[in-house]
C-alpha positions as CSV (number, residue, x, y, z in Angstrom):
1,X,-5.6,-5.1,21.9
2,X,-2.0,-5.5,22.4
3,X,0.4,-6.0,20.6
4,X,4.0,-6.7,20.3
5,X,6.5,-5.7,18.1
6,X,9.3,-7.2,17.4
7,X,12.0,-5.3,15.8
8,X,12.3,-1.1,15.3
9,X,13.4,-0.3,12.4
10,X,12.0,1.8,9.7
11,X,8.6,-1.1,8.9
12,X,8.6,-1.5,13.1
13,X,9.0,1.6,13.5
14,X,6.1,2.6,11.6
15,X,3.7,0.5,12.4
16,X,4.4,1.2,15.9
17,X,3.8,4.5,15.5
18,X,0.4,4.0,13.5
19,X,-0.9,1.6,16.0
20,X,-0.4,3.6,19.7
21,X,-1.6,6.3,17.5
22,X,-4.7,4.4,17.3
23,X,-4.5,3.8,20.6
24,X,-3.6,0.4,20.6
25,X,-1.6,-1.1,23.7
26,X,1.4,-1.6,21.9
27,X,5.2,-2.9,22.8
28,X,8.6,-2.8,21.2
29,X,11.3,-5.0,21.8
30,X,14.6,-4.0,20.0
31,X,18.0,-5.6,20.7
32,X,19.9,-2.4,19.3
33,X,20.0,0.1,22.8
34,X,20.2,3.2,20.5
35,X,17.7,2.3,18.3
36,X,15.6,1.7,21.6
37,X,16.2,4.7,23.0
38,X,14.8,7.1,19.9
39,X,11.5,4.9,19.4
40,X,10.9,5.2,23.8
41,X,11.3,9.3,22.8
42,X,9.1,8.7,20.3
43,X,6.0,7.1,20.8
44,X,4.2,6.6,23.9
45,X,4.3,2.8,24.2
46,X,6.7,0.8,26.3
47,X,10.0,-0.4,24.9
48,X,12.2,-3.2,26.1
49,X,15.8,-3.5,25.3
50,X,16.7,-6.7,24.1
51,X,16.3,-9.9,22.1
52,X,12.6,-10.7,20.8
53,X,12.9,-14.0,20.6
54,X,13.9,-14.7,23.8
55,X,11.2,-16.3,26.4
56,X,12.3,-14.2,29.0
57,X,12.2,-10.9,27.0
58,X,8.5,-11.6,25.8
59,X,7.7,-12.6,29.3
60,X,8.6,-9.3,30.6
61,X,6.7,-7.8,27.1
62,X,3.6,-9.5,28.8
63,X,3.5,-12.2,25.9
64,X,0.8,-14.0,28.3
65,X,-1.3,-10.7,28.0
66,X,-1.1,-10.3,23.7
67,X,-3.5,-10.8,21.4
68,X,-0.9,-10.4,18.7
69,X,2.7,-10.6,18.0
70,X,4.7,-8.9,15.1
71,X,8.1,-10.0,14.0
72,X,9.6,-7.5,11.9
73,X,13.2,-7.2,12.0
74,X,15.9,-7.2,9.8
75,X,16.8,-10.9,10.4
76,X,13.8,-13.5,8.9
77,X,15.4,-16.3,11.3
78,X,14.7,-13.8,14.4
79,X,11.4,-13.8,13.5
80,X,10.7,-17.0,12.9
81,X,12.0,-18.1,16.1
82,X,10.5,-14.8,17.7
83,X,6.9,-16.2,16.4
84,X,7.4,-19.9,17.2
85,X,8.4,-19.2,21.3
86,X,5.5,-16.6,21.5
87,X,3.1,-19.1,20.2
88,X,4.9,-21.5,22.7
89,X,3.9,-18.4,25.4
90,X,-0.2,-18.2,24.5
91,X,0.2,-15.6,22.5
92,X,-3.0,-16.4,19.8
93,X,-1.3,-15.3,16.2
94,X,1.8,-14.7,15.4
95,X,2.9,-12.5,11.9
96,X,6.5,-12.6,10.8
97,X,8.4,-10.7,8.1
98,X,10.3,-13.0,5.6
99,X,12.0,-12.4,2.8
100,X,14.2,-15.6,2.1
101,X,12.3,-17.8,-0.3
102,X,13.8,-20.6,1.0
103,X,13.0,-19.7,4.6
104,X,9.2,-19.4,3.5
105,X,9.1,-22.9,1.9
106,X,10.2,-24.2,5.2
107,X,8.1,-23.1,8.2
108,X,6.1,-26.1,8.6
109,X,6.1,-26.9,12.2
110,X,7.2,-24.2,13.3
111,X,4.7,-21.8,15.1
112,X,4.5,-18.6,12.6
113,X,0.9,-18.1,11.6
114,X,1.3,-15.5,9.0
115,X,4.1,-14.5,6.8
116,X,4.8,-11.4,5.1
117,X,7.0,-9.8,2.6
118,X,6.4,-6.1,2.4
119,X,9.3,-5.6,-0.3
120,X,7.5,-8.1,-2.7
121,X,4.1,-6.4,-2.3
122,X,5.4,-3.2,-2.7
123,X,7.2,-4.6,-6.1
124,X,4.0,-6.1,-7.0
125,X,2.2,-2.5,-6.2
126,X,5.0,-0.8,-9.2
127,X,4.7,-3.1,-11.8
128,X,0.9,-2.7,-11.5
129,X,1.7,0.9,-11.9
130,X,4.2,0.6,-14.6
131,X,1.2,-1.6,-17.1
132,X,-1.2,1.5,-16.3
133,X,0.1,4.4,-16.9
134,X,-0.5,7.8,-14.9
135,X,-2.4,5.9,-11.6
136,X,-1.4,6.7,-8.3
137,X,-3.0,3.6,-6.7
138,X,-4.7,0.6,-8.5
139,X,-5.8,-2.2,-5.8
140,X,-7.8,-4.8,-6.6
141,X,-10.1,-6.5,-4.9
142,X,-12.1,-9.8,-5.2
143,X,-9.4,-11.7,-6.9
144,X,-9.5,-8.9,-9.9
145,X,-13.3,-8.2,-10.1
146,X,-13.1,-4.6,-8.3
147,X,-10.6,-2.0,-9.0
148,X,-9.8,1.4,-6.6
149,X,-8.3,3.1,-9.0
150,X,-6.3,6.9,-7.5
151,X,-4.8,9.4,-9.6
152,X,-4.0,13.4,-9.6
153,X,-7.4,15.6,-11.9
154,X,-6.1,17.0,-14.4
155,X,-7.3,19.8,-16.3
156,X,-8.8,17.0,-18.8
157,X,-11.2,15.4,-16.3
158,X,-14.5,16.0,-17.1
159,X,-15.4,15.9,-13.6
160,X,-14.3,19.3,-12.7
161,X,-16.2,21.9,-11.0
162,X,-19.3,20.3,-11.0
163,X,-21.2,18.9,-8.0
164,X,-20.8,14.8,-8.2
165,X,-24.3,14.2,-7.5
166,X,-25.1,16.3,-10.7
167,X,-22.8,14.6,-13.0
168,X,-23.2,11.2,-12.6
169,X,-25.8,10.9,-14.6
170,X,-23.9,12.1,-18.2
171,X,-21.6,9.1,-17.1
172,X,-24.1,6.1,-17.2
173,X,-22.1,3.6,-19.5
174,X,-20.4,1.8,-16.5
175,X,-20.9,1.8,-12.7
176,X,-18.2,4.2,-11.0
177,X,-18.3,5.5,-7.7
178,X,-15.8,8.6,-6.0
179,X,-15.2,7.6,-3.2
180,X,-12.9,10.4,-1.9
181,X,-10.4,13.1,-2.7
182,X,-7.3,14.1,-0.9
183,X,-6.9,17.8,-1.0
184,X,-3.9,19.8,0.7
185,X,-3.3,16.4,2.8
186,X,-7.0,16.6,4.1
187,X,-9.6,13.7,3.1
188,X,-12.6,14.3,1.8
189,X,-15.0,11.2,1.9
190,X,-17.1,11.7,-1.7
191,X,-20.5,12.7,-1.2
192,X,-23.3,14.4,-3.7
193,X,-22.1,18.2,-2.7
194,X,-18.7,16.9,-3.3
195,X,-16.6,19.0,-5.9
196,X,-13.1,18.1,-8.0
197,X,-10.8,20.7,-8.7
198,X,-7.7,20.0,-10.6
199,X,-4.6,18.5,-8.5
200,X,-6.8,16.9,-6.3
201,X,-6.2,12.9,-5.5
202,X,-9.5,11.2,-6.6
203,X,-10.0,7.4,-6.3
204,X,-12.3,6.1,-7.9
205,X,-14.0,2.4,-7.4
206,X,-15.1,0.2,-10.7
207,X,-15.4,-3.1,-12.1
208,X,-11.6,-4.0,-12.8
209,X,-12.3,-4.1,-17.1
210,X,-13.6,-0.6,-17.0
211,X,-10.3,1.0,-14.9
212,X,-9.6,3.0,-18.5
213,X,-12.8,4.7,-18.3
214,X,-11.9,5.8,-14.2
215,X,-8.4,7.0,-16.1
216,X,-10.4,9.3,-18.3
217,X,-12.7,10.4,-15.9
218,X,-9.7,11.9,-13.4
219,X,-8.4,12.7,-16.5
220,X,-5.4,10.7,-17.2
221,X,-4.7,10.6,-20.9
222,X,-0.8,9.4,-22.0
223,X,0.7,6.8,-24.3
224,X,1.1,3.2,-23.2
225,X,4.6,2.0,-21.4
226,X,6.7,0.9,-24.0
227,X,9.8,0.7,-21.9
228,X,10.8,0.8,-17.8
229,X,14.1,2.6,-16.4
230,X,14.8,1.2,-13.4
231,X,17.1,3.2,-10.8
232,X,18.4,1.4,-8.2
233,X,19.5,-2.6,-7.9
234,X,17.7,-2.9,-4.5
235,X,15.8,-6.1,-3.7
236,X,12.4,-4.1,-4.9
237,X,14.2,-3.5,-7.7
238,X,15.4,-6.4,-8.6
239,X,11.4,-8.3,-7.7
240,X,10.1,-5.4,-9.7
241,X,12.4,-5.8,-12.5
242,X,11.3,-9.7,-12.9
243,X,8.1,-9.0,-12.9
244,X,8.2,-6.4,-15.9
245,X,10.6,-9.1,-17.7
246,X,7.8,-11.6,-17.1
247,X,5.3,-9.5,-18.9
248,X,7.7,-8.9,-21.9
249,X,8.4,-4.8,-21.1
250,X,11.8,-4.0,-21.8
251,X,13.9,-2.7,-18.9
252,X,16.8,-0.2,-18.4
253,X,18.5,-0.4,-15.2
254,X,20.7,2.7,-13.8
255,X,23.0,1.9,-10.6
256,X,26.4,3.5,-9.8
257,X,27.9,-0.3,-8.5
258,X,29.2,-1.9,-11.0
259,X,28.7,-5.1,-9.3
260,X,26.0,-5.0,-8.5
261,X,24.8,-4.3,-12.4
262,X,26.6,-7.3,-13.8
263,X,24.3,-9.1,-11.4
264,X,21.3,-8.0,-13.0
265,X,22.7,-8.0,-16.1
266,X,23.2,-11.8,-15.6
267,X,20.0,-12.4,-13.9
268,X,17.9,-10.5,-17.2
269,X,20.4,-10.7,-20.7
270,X,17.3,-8.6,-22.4
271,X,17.9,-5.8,-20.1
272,X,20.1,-2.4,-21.1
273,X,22.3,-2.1,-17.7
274,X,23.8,1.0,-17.3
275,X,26.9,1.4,-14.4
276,X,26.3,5.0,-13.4
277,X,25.3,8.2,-11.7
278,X,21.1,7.8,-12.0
279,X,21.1,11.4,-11.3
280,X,23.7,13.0,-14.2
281,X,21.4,14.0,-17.4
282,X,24.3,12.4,-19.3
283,X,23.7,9.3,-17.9
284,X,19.8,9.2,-19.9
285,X,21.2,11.6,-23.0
286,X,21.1,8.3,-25.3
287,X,18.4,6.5,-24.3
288,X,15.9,9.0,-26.0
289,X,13.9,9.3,-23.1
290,X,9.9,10.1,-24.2
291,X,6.3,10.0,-23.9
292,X,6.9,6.2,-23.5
293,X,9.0,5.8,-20.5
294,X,8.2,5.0,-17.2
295,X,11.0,6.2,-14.7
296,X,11.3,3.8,-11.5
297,X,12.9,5.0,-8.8
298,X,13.7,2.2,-6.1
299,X,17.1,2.8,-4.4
300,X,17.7,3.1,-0.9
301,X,18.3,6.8,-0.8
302,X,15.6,9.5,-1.0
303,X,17.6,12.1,-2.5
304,X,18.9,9.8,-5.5
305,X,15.6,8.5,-6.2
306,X,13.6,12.1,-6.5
307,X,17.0,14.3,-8.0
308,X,16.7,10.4,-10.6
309,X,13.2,10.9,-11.0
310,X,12.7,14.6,-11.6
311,X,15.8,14.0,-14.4
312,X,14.2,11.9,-16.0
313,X,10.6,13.8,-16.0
314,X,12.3,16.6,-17.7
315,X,14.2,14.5,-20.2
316,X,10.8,13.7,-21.5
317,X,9.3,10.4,-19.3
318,X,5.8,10.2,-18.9
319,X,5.5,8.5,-15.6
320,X,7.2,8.6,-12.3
321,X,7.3,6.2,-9.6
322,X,9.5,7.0,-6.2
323,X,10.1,5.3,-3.9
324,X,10.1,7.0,-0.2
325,X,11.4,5.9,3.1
326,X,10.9,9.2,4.5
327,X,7.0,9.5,5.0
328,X,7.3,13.3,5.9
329,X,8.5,13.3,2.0
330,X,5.2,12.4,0.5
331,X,3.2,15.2,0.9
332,X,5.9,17.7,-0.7
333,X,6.7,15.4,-3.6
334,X,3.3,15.8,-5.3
335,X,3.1,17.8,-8.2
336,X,7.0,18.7,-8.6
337,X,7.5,15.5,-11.2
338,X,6.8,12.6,-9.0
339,X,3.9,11.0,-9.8
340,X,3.4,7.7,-7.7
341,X,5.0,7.4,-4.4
342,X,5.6,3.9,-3.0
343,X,7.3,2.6,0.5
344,X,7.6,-0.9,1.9
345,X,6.5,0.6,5.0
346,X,3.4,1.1,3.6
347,X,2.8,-2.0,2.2
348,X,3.7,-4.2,5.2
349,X,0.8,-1.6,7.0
350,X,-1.1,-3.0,4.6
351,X,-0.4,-6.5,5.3
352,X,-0.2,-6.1,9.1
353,X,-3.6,-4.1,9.6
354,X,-6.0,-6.8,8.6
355,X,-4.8,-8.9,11.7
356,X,-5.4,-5.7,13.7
357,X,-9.2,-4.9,12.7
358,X,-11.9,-6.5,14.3
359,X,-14.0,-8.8,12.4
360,X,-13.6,-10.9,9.0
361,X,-10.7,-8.8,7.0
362,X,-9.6,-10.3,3.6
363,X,-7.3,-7.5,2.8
364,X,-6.5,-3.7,3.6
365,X,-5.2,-0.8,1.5
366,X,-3.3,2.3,3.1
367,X,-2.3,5.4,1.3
368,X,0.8,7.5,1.1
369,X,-0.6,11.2,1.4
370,X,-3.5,9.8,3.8
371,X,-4.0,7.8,7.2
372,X,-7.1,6.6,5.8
373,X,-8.0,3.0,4.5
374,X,-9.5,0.4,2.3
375,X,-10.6,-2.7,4.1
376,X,-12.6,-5.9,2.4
377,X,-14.8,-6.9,5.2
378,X,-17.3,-10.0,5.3
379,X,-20.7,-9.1,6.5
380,X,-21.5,-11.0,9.6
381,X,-25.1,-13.4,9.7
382,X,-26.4,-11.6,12.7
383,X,-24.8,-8.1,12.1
384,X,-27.3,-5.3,12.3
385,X,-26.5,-4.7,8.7
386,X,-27.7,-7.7,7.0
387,X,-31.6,-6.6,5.2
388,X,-30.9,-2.9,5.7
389,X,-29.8,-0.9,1.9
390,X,-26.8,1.4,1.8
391,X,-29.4,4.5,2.5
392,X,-30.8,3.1,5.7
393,X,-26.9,2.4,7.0
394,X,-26.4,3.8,9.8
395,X,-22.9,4.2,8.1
396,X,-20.5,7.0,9.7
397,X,-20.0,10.2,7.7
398,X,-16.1,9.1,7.5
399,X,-17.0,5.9,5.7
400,X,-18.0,5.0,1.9
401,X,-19.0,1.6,0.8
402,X,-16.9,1.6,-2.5
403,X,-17.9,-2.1,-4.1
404,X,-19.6,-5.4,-3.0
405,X,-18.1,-8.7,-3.8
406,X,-21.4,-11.3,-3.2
407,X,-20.6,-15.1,-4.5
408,X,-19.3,-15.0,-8.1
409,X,-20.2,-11.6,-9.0
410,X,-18.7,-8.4,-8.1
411,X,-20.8,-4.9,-8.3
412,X,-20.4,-1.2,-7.5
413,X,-23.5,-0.6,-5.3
414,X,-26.0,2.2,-5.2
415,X,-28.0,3.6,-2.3
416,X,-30.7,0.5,-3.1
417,X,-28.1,-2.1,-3.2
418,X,-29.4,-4.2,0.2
419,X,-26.6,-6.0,2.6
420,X,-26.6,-9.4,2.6
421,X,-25.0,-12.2,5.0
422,X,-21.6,-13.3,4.2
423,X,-21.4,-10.3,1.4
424,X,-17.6,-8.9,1.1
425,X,-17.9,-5.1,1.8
426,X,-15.2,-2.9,0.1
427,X,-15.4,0.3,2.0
428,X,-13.0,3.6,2.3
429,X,-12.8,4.8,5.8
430,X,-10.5,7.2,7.6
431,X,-9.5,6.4,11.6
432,X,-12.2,7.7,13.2
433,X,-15.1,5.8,11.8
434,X,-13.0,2.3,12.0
435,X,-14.7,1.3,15.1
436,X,-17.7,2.1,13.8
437,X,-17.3,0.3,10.6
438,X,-16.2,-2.9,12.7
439,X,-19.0,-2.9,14.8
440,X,-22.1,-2.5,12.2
441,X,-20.5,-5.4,10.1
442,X,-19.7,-8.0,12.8
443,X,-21.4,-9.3,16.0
């Protein structure tokens, strides 16, 4: 497939990088020379210097060639544009980042087929966190029906040390499935043999009402959220911090412009705004910082937002979410008082990948610590899958069918549970099966 990318900053940078890894013909335009230069050292892909919305610049791209074109630069009117004259061009579907509300109300006529906001996802993604407590990841799927749920075994899990194909039957009261564990930055797709150890990343797959049982089985135990300190008046922050207004949770918010907090302080009159250093102890001494805090850490600088969170984990918080635009970061954070990582590059992978997979794709799910995903897949009529059960899948060994979303109902399958036509698949997979996964589900 190729596709274009419009724009290389730190979201087009990224995906960039994830798709030629995936061997994808890919190509950058980037008006910004320097900018241009570092992604052409970077990645092998070809990069053009210049404006992405120009006809000429996506005729040199090979705009007549793509299957797809991203717009995701800085500027929501660059893409828009960027989208509209490469639609003019052939190009088949167009994807454009924009963050103006207003802008988004407004594209009727033009030629953007998709539209995408990876800094509200990402705020939905923490204040998801925030109402549960201790989770690393909780996506849901089927409008609410299924739940992934990911977190760090404890040393309460009852799962420990014991073979999962031997303990699931002392857990019969709800359907759960593993479906893998992230250990030392390696995955491990769950299998029978398959053993937790404490400070492994499980995720776990269950019907959405039973996601406190999958807390108690990784072994995440804690009081409930009672209040949210919020460090940073970033736009995340500021879409996270309405969302946690909306749900009645009161918020602190810590930012050293003191402009910029008599804006939120306007924008939410409930909310404690504090003008100050988020990482000076003596900025959280009167807040009485406990058990029923949840620290959120959403400025625009890395350092702040891990020296802000690990200050407020020994103050007494319970949870920590960080936010990361350094992905190198990730896998050093776990386990030194960050508990949740989150980045908007992340999330717009997550909202971009679903045009890139081949078949019917409803949604995707990438991790922080993994290159592995979740996709929701519709099973194909004449698919070799349809009438065969999950045991006679001729599923790859980097692949798990986590749930099954069929009509109304939603279950968490077992190695009976037979493929139907048009059923929506929700399955874990890491690169290397992808294609494989693609090709047994569609025709």
């Amino acid at each position: 497939m190729r596709i274009i990318i419009v724009g290389a900053g730190a979201i087009g940078g990224y995906i960039a990088e994830r798709l030629s890894l995936e061997g994808q013909d890919v190509v950058v335009i980037e008006i910004n020379p320097k900018r241009a230069a570092e992604i052409r050292d970077r990645l092998d892909a070809l990069v053009i210097t210049g404006n992405g919305a120009s006809a000429s610049i996506l005729a040199e791209a090979g705009a007549d060639e793509a299957d797809l074109l991203l717009a995701v630069s800085t500027s929501d009117g660059a893409n828009i544009i960027a989208c509209h004259t490469a639609t003019k061009m052939g190009v088949p579907r167009t994807v454009a980042r924009v963050q103006d509300p207003g802008l988004k109300d407004g594209l009727e006529g033009l030629a953007v087929d998709f539209v995408i906001d990876p800094v509200e996802s990402a705020a939905n993604e923490i204040a998801a966190l925030v109402s549960e407590s201790g989770v690393s990841e909780l996506i849901e799927f089927g409008g609410g029906q299924l739940a992934l749920v990911g977190g760090t075994a404890t040393a309460l899990s009852p799962l420990l040390g014991i073979p999962l194909r031997r303990i699931r039957g002392r857990f019969t009261e709800f359907r759960w499935l593993a479906i893998a564990v992230v250990r030392n930055g390696i995955t491990i797709v769950a299998h029978g043999d398959t053993t937790i150890r404490e400070g492994d990343h499980l995720l776990l797959m269950v019907r959405s009402h039973n996601v406190d049982r999958a807390k108690t089985l990784i072994g995440i135990h804690g009081p409930k959220i009672r209040r949210a300190l919020i460090i940073g008046t970033t736009r995340v922050a500021r879409l996270t911090a309405d969302q946690l207004v909306e749900i009645r949770l009161p918020i602190v918010v810590v930012d050293p412009d003191m402009g910029r907090c008599r804006d939120v302080a306007e924008r939410h009159p409930s909310a404690l705004v504090i003008a100050g250093d988020p990482t000076d102890p003596e900025v959280y001494n009167d807040l009485g910082i406990d058990q029923g805090d949840a620290v959120v850490a959403l400025t625009g600088i890395d350092s702040m937002n891990l020296i802000g969170s690990l200050v407020a984990k020994a103050l007494g918080a319970s949870t920590t979410i960080t936010r990361v635009t350094r992905m190198s970061y990730v896998g050093l954070l776990a386990g030194i008082g960050v508990d949740t990582t989150v980045s908007t590059r992340l999330a717009a992978a997550a909202q971009i990948l679903r045009f890139v997979r081949r078949g019917n794709i409803y949604s995707v799910a990438t991790f922080s610590d993994t290159d592995a995903e979740v996709i929701e897949i519709e099973v194909e009529p004449d698919s070799e899958a349809v009438g065969r059960t999950l045991l006679e899948l001729p599923l790859p060994s980097g692949a798990v069918i986590g749930g099954i979303l069929r009509g109304d109902s939603s279950f968490v399958p077992s190695g009976v549970t037979s493929i139907r036509a048009h059923d929506h698949l929700i399955i874990f997979t890491i690169p290397t099966a992808m294609a494989r996964v693609e090709s047994l589900f569609t025709t």
